[in-house]
PyMOL CGO cylinders between C-alpha atoms (Angstrom):
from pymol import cmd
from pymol.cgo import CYLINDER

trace = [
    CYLINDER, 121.20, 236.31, -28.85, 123.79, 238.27, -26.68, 0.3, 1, 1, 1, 1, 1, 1,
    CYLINDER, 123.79, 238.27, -26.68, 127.43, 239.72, -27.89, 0.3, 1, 1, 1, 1, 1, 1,
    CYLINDER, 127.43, 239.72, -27.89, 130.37, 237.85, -29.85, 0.3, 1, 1, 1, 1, 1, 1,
    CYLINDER, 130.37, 237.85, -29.85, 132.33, 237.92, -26.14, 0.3, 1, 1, 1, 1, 1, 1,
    CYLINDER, 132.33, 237.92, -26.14, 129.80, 235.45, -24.45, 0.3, 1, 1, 1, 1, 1, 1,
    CYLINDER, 129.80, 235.45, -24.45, 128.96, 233.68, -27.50, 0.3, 1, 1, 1, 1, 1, 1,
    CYLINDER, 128.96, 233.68, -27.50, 133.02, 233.14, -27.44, 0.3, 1, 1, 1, 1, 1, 1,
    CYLINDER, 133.02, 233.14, -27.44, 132.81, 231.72, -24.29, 0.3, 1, 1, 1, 1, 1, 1,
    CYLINDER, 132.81, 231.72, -24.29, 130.69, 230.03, -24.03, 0.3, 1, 1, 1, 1, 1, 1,
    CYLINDER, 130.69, 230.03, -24.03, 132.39, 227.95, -26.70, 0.3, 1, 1, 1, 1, 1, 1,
    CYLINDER, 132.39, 227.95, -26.70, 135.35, 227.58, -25.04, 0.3, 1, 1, 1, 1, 1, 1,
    CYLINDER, 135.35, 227.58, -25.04, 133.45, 226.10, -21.78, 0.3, 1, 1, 1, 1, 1, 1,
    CYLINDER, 133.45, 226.10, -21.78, 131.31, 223.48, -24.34, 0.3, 1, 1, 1, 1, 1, 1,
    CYLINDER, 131.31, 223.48, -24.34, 134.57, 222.53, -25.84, 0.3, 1, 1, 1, 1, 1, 1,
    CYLINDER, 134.57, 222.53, -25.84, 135.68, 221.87, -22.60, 0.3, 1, 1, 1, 1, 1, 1,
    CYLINDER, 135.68, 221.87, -22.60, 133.07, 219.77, -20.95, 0.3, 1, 1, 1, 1, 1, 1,
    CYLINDER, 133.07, 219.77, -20.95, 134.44, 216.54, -19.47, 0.3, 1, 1, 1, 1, 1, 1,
    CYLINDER, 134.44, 216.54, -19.47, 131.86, 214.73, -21.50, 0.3, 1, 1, 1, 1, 1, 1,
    CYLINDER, 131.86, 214.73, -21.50, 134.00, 216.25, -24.91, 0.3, 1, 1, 1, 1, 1, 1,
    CYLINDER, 134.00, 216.25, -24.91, 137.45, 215.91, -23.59, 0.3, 1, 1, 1, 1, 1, 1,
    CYLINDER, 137.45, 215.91, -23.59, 136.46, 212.15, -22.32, 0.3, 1, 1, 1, 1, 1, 1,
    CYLINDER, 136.46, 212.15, -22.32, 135.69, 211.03, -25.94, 0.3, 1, 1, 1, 1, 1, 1,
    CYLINDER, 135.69, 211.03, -25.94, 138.01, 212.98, -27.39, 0.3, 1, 1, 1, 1, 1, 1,
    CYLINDER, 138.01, 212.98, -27.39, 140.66, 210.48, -28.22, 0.3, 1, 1, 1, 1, 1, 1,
    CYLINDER, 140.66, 210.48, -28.22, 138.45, 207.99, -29.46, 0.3, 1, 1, 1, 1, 1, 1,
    CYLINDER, 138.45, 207.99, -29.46, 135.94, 209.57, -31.64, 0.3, 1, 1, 1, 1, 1, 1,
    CYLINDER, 135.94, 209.57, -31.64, 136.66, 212.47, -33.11, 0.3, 1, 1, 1, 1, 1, 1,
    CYLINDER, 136.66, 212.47, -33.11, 132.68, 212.85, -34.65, 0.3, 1, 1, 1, 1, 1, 1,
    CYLINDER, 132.68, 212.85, -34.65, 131.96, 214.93, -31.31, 0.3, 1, 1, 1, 1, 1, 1,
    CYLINDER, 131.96, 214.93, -31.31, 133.42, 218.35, -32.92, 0.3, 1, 1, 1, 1, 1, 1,
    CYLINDER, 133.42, 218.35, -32.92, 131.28, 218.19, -36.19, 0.3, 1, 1, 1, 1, 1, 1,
    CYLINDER, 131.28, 218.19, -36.19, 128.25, 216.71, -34.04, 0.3, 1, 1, 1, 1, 1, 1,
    CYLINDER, 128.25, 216.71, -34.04, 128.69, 220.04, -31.58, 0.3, 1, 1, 1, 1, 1, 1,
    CYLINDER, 128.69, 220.04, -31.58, 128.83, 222.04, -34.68, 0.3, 1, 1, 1, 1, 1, 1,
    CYLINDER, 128.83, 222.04, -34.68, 125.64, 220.72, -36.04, 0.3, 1, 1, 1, 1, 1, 1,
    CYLINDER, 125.64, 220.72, -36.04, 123.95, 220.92, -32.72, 0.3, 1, 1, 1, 1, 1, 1,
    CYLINDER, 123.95, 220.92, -32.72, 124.88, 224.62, -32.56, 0.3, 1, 1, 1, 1, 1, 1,
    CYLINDER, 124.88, 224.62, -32.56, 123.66, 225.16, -35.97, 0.3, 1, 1, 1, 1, 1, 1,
    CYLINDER, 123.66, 225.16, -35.97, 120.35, 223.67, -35.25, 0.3, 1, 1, 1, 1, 1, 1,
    CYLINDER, 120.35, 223.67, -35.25, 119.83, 225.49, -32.10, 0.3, 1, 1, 1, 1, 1, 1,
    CYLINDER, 119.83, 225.49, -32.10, 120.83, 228.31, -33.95, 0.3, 1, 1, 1, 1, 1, 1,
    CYLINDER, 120.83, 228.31, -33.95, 118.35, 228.23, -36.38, 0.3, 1, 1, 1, 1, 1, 1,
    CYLINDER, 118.35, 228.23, -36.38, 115.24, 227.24, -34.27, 0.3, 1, 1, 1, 1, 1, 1,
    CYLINDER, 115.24, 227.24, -34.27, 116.20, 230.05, -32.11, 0.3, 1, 1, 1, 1, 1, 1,
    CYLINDER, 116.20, 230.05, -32.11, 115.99, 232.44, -35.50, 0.3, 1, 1, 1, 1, 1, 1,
    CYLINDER, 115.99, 232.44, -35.50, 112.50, 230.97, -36.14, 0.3, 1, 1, 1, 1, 1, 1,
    CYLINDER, 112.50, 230.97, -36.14, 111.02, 231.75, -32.84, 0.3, 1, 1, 1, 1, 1, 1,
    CYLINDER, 111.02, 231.75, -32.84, 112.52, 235.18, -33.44, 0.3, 1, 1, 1, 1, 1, 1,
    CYLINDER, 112.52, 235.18, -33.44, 110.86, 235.36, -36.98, 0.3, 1, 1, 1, 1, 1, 1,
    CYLINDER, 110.86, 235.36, -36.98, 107.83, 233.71, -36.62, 0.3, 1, 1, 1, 1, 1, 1,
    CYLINDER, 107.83, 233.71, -36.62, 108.25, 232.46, -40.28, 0.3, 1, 1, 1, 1, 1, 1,
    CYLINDER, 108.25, 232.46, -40.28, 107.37, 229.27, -42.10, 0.3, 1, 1, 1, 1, 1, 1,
    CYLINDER, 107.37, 229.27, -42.10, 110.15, 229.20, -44.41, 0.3, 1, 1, 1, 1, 1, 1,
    CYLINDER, 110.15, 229.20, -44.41, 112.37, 229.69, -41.60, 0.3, 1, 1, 1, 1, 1, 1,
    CYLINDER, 112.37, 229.69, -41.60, 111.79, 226.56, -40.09, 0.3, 1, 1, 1, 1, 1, 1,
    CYLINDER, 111.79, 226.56, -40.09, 113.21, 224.69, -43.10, 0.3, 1, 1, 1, 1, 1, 1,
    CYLINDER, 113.21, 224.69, -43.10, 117.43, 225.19, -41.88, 0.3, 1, 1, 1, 1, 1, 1,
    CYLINDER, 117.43, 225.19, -41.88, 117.01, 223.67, -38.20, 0.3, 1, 1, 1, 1, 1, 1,
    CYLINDER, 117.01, 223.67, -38.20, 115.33, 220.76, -39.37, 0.3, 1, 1, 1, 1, 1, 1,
    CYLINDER, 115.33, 220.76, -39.37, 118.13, 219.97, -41.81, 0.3, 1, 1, 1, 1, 1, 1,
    CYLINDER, 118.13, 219.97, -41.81, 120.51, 220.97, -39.31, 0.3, 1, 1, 1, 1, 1, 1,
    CYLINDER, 120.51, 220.97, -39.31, 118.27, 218.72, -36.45, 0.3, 1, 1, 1, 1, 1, 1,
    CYLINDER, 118.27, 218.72, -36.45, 118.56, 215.53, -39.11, 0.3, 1, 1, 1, 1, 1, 1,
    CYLINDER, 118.56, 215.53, -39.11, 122.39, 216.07, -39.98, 0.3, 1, 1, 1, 1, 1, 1,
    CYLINDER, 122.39, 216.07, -39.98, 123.06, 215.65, -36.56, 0.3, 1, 1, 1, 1, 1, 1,
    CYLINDER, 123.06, 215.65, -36.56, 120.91, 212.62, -35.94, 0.3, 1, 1, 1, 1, 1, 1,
    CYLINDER, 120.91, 212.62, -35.94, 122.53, 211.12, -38.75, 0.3, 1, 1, 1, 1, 1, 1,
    CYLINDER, 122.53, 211.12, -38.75, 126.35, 211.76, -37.04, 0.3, 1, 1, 1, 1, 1, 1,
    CYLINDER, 126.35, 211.76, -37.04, 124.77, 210.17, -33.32, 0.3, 1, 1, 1, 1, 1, 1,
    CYLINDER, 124.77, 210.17, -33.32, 121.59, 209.25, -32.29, 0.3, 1, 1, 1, 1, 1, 1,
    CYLINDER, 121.59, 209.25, -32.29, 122.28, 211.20, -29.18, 0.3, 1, 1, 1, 1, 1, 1,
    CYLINDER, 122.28, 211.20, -29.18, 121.45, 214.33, -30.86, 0.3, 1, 1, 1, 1, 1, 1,
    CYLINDER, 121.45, 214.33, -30.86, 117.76, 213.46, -29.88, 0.3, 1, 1, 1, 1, 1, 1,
    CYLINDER, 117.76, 213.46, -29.88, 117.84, 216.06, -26.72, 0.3, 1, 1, 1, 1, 1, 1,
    CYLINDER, 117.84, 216.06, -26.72, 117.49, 218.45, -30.02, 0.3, 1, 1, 1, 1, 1, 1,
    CYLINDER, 117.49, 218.45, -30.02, 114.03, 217.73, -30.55, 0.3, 1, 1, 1, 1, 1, 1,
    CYLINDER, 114.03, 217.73, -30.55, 113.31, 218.11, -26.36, 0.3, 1, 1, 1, 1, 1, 1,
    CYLINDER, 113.31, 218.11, -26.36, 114.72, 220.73, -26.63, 0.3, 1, 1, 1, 1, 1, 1,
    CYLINDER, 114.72, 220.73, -26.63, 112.66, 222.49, -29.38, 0.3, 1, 1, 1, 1, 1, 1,
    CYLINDER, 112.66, 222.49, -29.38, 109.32, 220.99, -27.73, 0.3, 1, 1, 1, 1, 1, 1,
    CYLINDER, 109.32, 220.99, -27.73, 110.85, 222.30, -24.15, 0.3, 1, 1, 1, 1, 1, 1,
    CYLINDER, 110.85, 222.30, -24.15, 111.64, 225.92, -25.72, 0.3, 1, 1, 1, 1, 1, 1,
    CYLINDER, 111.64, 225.92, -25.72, 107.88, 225.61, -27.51, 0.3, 1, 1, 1, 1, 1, 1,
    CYLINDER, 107.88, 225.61, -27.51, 106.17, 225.41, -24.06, 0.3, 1, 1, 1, 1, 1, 1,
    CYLINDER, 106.17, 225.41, -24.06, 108.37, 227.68, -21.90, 0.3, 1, 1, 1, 1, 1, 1,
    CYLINDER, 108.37, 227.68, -21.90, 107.96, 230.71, -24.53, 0.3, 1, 1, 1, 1, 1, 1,
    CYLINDER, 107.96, 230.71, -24.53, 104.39, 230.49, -24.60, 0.3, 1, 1, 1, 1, 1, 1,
    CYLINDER, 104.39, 230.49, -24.60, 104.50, 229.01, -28.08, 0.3, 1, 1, 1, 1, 1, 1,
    CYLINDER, 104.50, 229.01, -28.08, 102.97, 225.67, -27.50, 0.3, 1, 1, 1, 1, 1, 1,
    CYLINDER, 102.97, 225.67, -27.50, 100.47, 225.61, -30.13, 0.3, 1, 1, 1, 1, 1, 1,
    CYLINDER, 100.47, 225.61, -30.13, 103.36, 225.45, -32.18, 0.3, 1, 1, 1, 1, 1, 1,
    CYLINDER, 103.36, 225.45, -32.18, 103.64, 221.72, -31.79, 0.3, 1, 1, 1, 1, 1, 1,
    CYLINDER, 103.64, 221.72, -31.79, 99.68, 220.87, -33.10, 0.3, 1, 1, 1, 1, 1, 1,
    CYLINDER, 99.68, 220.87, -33.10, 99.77, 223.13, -36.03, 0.3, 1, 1, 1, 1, 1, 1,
    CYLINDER, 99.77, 223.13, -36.03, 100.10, 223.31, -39.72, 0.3, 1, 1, 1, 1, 1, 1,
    CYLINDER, 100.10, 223.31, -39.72, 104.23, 224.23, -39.29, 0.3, 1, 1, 1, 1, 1, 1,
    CYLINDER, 104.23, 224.23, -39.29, 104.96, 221.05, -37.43, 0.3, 1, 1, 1, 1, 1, 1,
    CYLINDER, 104.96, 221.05, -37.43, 104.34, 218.89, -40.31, 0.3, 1, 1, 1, 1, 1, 1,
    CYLINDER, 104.34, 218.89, -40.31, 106.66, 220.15, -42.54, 0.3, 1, 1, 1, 1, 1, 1,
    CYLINDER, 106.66, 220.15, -42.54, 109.46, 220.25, -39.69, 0.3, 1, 1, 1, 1, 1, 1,
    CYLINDER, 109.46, 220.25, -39.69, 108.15, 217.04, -38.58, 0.3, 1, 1, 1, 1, 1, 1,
    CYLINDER, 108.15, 217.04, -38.58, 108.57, 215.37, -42.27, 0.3, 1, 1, 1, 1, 1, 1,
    CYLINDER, 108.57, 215.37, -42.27, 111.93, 216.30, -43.08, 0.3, 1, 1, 1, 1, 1, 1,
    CYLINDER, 111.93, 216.30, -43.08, 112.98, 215.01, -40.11, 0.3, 1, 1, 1, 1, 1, 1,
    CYLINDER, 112.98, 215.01, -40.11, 111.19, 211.97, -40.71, 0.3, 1, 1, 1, 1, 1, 1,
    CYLINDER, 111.19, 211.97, -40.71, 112.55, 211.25, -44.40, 0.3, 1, 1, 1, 1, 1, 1,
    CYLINDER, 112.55, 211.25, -44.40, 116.30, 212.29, -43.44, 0.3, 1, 1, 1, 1, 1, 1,
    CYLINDER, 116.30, 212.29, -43.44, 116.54, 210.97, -40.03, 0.3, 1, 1, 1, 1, 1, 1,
    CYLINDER, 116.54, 210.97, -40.03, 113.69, 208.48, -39.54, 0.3, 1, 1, 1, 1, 1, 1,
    CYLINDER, 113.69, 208.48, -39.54, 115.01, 205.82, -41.40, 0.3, 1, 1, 1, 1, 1, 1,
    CYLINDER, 115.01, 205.82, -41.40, 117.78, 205.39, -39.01, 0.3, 1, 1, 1, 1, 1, 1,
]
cmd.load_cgo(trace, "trace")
């Protein structure tokens, strides 16, 4: 939403949070799980933008990749509920484009 040079670093600060560089020797999943968390974010952001039902399609296929690589990646759904309510856009979560957001999710990620 703002210019390459903040989206740059803000990068470099998430790839340096001491919650990263803790695991970092252990588990090396936490790269490709940020990357799918981005991507998610990314695209949920793009459908509050669009307002489009087909655009809600990519962040919940990004949202289940990432609960497949760690169940962590739960805060995503908070925080598409939390961005619902604090744009205004709460109805959001009752109506007709939930279900299909709320399915795929369901049959790629549920299971688990």
């Amino acid at each position: 939403m703002l210019d390459s040079y903040t989206a740059g670093i803000c990068s470099a600060v998430l790839g340096l949070l001491p919650m990263v560089l803790l695991f970092e020797k252990s588990v090396m999943l936490e790269i490709s799980w940020l990357a799918l968390g981005v991507a998610a974010i990314l695209h949920w952001i793009g459908y509050l933008e669009q307002h489009q039902r087909r655009s809600l399609y990519l962040p919940a296929l990004w949202l289940s990749a990432a609960l497949l690589f760690k169940q962590t990646s739960v805060y995503l759904l908070v925080f598409c509920v939390l961005t619902l309510l604090v744009t205004g856009q709460g109805r959001r979560i009752v109506s007709r484009d939930a279900v299909p957001f709320a399915a795929i999710i369901g049959v790629l990620a549920g299971h688990f």
